[in-house]
N, C-alpha and C positions, 0 to 999 in steps of 0.2 A: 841266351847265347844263340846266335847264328847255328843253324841243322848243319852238322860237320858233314863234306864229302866222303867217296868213297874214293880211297887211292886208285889213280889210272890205273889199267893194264898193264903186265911187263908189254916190254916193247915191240918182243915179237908178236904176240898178239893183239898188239893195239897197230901195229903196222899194217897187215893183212896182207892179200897180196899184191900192193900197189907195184907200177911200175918203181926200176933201179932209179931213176931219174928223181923220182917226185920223194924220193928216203929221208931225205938231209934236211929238208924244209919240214916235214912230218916230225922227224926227229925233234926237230927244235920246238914245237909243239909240243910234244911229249915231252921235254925235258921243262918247259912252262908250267902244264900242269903238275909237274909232281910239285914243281915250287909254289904254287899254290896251297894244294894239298899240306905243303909243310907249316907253310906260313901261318894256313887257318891255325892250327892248333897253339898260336903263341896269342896270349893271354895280351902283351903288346902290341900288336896289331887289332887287336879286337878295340882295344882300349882307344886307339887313335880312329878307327871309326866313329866310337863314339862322340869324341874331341867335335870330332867334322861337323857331324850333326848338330850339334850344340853349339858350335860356331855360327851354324846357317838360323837358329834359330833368335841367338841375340843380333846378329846383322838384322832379321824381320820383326825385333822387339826397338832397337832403337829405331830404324824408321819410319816405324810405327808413332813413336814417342816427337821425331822430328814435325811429322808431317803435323801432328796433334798442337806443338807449339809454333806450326811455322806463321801463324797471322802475330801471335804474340811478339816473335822475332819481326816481324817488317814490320810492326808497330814502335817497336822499339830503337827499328833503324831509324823512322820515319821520323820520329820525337826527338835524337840525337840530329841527324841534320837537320829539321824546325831551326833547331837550336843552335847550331854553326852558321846556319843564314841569319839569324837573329843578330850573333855576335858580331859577323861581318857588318850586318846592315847598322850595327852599332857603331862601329871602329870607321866606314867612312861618313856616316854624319859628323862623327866626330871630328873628323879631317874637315869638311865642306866647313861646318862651321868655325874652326879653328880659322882658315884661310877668308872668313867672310872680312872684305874691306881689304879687299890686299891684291893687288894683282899678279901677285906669282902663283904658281898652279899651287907648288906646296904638295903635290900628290890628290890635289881634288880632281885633275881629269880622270883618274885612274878610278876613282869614290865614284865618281859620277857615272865610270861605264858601269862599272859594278852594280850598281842599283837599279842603271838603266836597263841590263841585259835580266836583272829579276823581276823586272815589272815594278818597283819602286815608284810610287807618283813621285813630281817633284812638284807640286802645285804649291806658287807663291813663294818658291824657292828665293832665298836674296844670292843675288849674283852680281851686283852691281859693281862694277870695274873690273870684272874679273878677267882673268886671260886664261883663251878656253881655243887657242889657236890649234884646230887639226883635230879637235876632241868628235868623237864619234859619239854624236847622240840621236840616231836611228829611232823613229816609236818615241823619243823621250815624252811623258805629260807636264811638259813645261806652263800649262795654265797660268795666268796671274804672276810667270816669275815677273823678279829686278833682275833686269840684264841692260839697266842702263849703264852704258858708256862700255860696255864691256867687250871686248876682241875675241867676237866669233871668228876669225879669220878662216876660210877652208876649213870650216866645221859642218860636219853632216847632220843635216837636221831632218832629211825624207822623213817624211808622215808625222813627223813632230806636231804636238799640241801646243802652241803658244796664244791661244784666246788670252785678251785679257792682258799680255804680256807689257813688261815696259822694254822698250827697246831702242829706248831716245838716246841719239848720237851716237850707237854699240856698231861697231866694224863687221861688216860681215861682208866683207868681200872675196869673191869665189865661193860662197857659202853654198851647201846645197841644201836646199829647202824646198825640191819637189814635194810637189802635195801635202805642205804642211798647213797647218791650218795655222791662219793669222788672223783671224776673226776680232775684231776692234783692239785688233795691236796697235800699240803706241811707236812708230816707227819715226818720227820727226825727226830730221837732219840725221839718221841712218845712215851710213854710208853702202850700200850695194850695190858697189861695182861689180858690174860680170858675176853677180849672181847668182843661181839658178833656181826659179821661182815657178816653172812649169807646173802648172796645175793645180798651185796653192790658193789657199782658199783669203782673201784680203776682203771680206767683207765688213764696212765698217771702219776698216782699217786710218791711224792718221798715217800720210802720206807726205807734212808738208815739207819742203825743202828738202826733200830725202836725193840721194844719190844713187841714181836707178844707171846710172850710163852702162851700155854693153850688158846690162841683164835680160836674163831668157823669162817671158811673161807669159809667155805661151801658153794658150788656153786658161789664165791665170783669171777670178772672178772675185772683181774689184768693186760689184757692185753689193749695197746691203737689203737684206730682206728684214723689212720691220716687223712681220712676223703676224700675229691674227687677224689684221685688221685687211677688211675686202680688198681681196689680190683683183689685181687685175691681169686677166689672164693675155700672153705672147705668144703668138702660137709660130711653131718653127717652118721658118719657110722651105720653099722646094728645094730639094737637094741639100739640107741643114742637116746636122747631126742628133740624131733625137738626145742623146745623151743630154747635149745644150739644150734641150727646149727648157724653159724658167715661167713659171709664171706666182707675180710676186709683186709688192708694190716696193719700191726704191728708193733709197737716199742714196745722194751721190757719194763716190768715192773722193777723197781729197788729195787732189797730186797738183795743187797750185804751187809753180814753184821748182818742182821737181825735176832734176835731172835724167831724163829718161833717154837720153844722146846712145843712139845706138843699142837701144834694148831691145830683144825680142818681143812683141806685144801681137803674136798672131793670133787671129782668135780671139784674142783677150775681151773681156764684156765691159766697158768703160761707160754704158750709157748715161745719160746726164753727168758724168765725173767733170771733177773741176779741175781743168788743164792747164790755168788761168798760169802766164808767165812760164810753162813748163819748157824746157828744153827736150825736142821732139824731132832733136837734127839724125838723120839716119836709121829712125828706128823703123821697126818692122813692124807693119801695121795692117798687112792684108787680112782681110777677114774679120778683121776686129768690127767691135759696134761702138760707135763713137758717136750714138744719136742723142739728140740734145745736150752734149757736152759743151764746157765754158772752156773755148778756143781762145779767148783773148790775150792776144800779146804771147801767143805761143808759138815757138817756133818750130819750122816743120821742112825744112833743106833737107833735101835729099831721103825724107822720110818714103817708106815705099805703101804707097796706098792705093794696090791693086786691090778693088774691090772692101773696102773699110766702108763704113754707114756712114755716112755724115751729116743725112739730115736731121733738119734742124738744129743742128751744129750752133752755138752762139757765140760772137766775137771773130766770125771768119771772114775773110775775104779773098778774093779773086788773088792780091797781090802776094799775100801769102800761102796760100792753095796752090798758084802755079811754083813753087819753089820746092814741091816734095816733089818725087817721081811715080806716073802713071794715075796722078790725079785726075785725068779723065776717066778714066776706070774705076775712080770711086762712087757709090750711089749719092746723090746728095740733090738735093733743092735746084728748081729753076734760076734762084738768084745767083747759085754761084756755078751755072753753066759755063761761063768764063770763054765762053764762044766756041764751047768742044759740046757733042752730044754727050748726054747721058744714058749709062747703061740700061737698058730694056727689064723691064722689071722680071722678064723668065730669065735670066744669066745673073738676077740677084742671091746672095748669098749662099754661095757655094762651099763645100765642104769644110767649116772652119778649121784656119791652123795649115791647111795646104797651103 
């Protein structure tokens, strides 16, 4: 037990002689301690001290105990949601392939952000006819899909992986496919109208008869690197963007055929591509590299080729040369001077894409 006090003073002598003023607040003091003084001596107040104490000592035994199991708890969290992704990533394959061969969504676009936003590969996914109009597939690893015939319509496809894909006769018009990789996609009679193709990677890519009209190609690299065998190195000219500089040996890009009627093609790297029959009315073509490309029977009205490569361009001629605009401004061969000077080789290749 707690050392009992000793009862305060009567009042007149625990008062002293303070001033009249300061009595009543003193008082009230003295009348505290005596209720102190009383309190101590109940065997029930002792008792709820003690309570206290022993309160404060299981609050520092359980979290004690907590802290001791808490990796065992977030391991156990951790194992239960494993497990909820699992079941999800269960429930929409299970959708994807229910709907394979069908072109109604059926709840596949919904499957497909789901797995796309958890890092899900889809590689060699079958998708062929499928209708995937407005579907959000951002990052998707679309590798090796079937997406023949299929209606990307205004479907995002930025950074997407589709190497390898088939994407023969599939709509994708208004599609966005910034900086997607299309590395020997199968893209044949594609339709990409007004596209947007900026910065995608089309190496290898088939091209033919595809429907490029009003798409953005911008900076778009349509040429393929065959990969170990002796590169020969390009080195970037004055005032070029180092980012482009390539050095690499090439097989050409195939856009024979191709509807490219008003696409953006700035920058774009086309050298030796086969252009042969392409529709080339109105597109945008400054800066681009179109050296040893196969011009033949391609049409080129009103195309703007302020500073685009041309030489050794093949299948070209003066009569279809002067029907683009600012074709004096493009760099190209003596033969097809066309009775305008050609650009000065320091005002060559200027900042592609401007």
């Amino acid at each position: 037990m707690a050392e009992e006090k000793t009862p305060p003073a009567p009042w007149k002598v625990w008062r002293g002689d303070v001033a009249r003023w300061r009595r009543p607040f003193l008082f009230f003091e003295w009348l505290c301690e005596w209720a102190v003084y009383r309190l101590q001596r109940w065997a029930f107040i002792e008792l709820l001290g003690l309570l206290g104490q022993l309160t404060i000592l299981v609050s520092a035994l359980s979290f004690l105990r907590f802290a001791w199991n808490y990796d065992a708890i977030r391991e156990s969290q951790r194992r239960a949601e494993e497990s909820q992704r699992k079941a999800k990533h269960y429930q929409a394959w299970q959708v994807i392939n229910a709907a394979s061969g069908k072109a109604a969504s059926g709840g596949r676009q919904d499957a497909l952000r789901d797995l796309v936003e958890d890092g899900v590969s889809l590689v060699n996914i079958d998708l062929d006819g499928a209708n995937l109009t407005d579907a959000n597939l951002t990052r998707a690893n679309l590798d090796g899909a079937h997406l023949a015939g299929a209606n990307l319509t205004r479907t995002t496809l930025t950074n997407a992986g589709l190497r390898n894909a088939n994407l023969e006769k599939a709509t994708l018009t208004y599609a966005d496919l910034t900086n997607a990789l299309l590395t020997r996609a199968n893209l044949e009679e594609a339709d990409l109208t007004y596209a947007d193709l900026k910065g995608a990677m089309l190496r290898g890519a088939i091209l033919r008869n595809t429907n490029l009209r009003g798409a953005n190609l911008q900076d778009a690299t349509l040429t393929y690197e065959n990969g170990p065998a002796a590169p020969a190195a390009r080195s970037e000219p004055p005032g070029g963007d180092a980012a482009a500089q390539v050095t690499r040996t090439q097989e050409a890009a195939y856009l024979a055929g191709a509807n490219l009627s008003g696409a953006n093609l700035k920058g774009a790297d086309l050298e030796e591509a086969s252009l042969a029959g392409a529709n080339l009315e109105e597109a945008l073509l400054s800066n681009a590299n179109l050296e040893k490309a196969d011009l033949t029977d391609a049409t080129l009205t009103s195309a703007e080729l302020t500073h685009t490569k041309l030489t050794r361009a093949r299948g070209l001629d003066c009569t279809s040369l002067k029907t683009a605009k600012n074709w004096a401004n493009a760099f190209r061969d003596e033969e097809l001077a066309c009775g305008a000077p050609i650009p000065p080789k320091s005002t060559r290749w200027t900042a592609r894409g401007s």
